[in-house]
N, C-alpha and C positions, 0 to 999 in steps of 0.2 A: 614508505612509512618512516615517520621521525622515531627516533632511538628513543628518544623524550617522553612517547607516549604508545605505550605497550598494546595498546586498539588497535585491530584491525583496518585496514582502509577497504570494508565493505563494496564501495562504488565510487567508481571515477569518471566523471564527466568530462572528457578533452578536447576543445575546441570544438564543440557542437552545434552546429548550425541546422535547421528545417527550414526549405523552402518551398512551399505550394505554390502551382502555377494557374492562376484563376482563369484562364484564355491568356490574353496578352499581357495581364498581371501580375508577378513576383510578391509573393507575399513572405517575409522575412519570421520566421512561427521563432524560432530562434535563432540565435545572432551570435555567433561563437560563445557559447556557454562553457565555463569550466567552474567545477565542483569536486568536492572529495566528501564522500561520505564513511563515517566510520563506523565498527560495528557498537552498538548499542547505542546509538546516535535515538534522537528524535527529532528530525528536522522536522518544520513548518512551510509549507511554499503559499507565500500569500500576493494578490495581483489583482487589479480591474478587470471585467472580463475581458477576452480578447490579448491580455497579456503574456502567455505564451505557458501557462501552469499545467494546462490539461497535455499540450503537446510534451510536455516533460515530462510529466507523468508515465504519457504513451510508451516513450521513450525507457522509462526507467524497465517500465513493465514488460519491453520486449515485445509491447504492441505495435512498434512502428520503428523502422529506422531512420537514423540521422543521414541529411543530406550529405553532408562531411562532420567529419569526425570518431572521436571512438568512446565508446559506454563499455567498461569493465566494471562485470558484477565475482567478486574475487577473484579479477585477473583476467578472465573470461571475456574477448569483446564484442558484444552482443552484435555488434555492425556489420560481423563475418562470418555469423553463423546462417545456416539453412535455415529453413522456416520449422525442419521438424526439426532441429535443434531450440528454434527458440519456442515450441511449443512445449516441450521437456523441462527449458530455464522455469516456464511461468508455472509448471504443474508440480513442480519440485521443490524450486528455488525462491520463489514466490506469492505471497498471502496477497490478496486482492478484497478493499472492502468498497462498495460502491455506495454512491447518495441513497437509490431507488431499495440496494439491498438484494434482488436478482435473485429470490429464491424462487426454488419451485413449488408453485401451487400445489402440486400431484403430490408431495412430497410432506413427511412429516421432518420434525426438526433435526433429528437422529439423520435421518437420510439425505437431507440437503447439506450436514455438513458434511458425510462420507463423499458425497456426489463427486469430488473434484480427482478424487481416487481411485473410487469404487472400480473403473472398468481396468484398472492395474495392480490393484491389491487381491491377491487369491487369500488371503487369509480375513475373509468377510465379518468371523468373530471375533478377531482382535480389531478390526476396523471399527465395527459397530462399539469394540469398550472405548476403545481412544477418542471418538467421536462421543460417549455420553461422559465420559470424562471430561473432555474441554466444554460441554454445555453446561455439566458442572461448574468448570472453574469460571464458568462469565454468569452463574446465578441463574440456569434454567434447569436445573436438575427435577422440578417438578412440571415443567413443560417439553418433554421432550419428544413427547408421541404428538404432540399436538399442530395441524398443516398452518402456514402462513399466515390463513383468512383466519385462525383462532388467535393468534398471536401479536398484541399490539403494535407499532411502529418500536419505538425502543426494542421490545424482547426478540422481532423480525433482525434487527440489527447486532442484539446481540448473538444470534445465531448465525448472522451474516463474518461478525469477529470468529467468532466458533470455526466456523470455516477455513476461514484462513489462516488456519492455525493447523489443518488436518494433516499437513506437510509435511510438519516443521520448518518453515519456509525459514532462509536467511534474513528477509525483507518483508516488511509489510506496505503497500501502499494502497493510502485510505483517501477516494476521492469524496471531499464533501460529507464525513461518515456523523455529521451532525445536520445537515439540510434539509432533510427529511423527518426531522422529529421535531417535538413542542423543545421548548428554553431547558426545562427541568430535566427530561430526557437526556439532552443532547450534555449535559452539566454529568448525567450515571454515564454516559460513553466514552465522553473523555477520562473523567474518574479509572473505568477500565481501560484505556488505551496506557492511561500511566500505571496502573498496576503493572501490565503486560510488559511495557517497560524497563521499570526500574524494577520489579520481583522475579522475571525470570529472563531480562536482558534481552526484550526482542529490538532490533531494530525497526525504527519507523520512518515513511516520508507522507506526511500528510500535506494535499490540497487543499484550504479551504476558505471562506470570508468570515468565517467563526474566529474572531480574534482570542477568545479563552483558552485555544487551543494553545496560541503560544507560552501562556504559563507554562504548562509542563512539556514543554519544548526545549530544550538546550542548543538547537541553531535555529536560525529565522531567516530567510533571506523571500525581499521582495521583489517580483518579477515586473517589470514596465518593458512592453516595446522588443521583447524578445532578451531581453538582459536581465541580469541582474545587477538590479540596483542599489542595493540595501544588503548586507549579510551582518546579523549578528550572531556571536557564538556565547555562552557561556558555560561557566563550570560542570560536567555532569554532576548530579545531587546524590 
């Protein structure tokens, strides 16, 4: 961490490589990658498909390890833990928001965003306030009882943000969290990812082909070919 800049260094990428092996094919998913993310950062990861965004992603999330190299999330290198160790990083340490949104049908809006805690939290009544609470702060306070199949694509996602939020996770990573909705929608999502933000400092790494996303971005960096190629950084706002 530079003296210069009192942020945390959230997440470090070092010398990161993925390799799949397709039968007698080597496939290069990533190509010594290095990154430093810091906390209240909002990075953007932008790429043609196939250029190595989703595998970074995996990566960040603790969904998959690096062939070589090492991923510290505050120090931490995901690359050396157990798998019930990195199943702890994701349920703790990590907000996950997906294209699709991955809620449960059976499930009202209240309950889907407990879900991610529910079978580790014994205090069920303060789960269920902090839970109508954050459906509050993303503007569902009046759909709360209400299952998936009631609830438009947008408000499905806004209860999907709700979620990942049940933590207090250090990180948020959002794959595609506008793909799934009309223009207008996906224009209130990002709206809310920058609230979330810049009003209560959460960190972000968002996936996506949705270029409006990098407005309220402060880093950018684009991925070709398992690199990156492109990094732009500017001033947090």
């Amino acid at each position: 961490m530079h003296n210069d800049n009192p942020r945390e260094v959230m997440l470090a990428i070092k010398d990161v490589s993925k390799i799949y092996k397709l039968g007698a094919v080597r496939v290069n998913a990533l190509d010594n990658v290095n990154l430093e993310l810091r906390q209240h950062d909002f990075l953007t990861i932008l790429g043609p498909s196939g250029s190595g965004k989703s595998t970074m992603l995996n990566m960040l999330g603790a969904l998959d390890r690096p062939t070589k190299g090492s991923i510290l999330l505050q120090g931490t290198n995901l690359a050396k833990l157990s798998d019930d160790e990195l199943s702890k990083i994701r349920r703790y340490k990590i907000g996950f928001i997906f294209q699709f949104f991955n809620l449960i049908p059976t499930m009202n809006a209240i309950e889907n965003v407990m879900m991610p805690v529910s079978l580790v939290v014994k205090d069920k009544s303060k789960l269920k306030r902090k839970a109508e609470a954050l459906l509050a702060e993303v503007g569902l306070a009046k759909r709360m009882n209400h299952r998936p199949t009631e609830l438009s694509g947008g408000e499905q996602q806004r209860v999907a943000i709700a979620r990942s939020l049940i933590s207090d996770p250090v990180i948020i990573l959002a794959d595609e969290p506008t793909g799934n909705v009309d223009s207008v929608t996906g224009e209130e999502i990002i709206g809310l990812m920058s609230k979330l933000n810049k009003e209560q400092g959460q960190t972000f790494v968002v996936v996506s082909h949705d270029t409006r996303i990098t407005t309220i971005s402060n880093r950018v960096i684009h991925i070709r070919d398992g690199r990156i190629a492109e990094s732009i950084e500017t001033e947090l706002k």
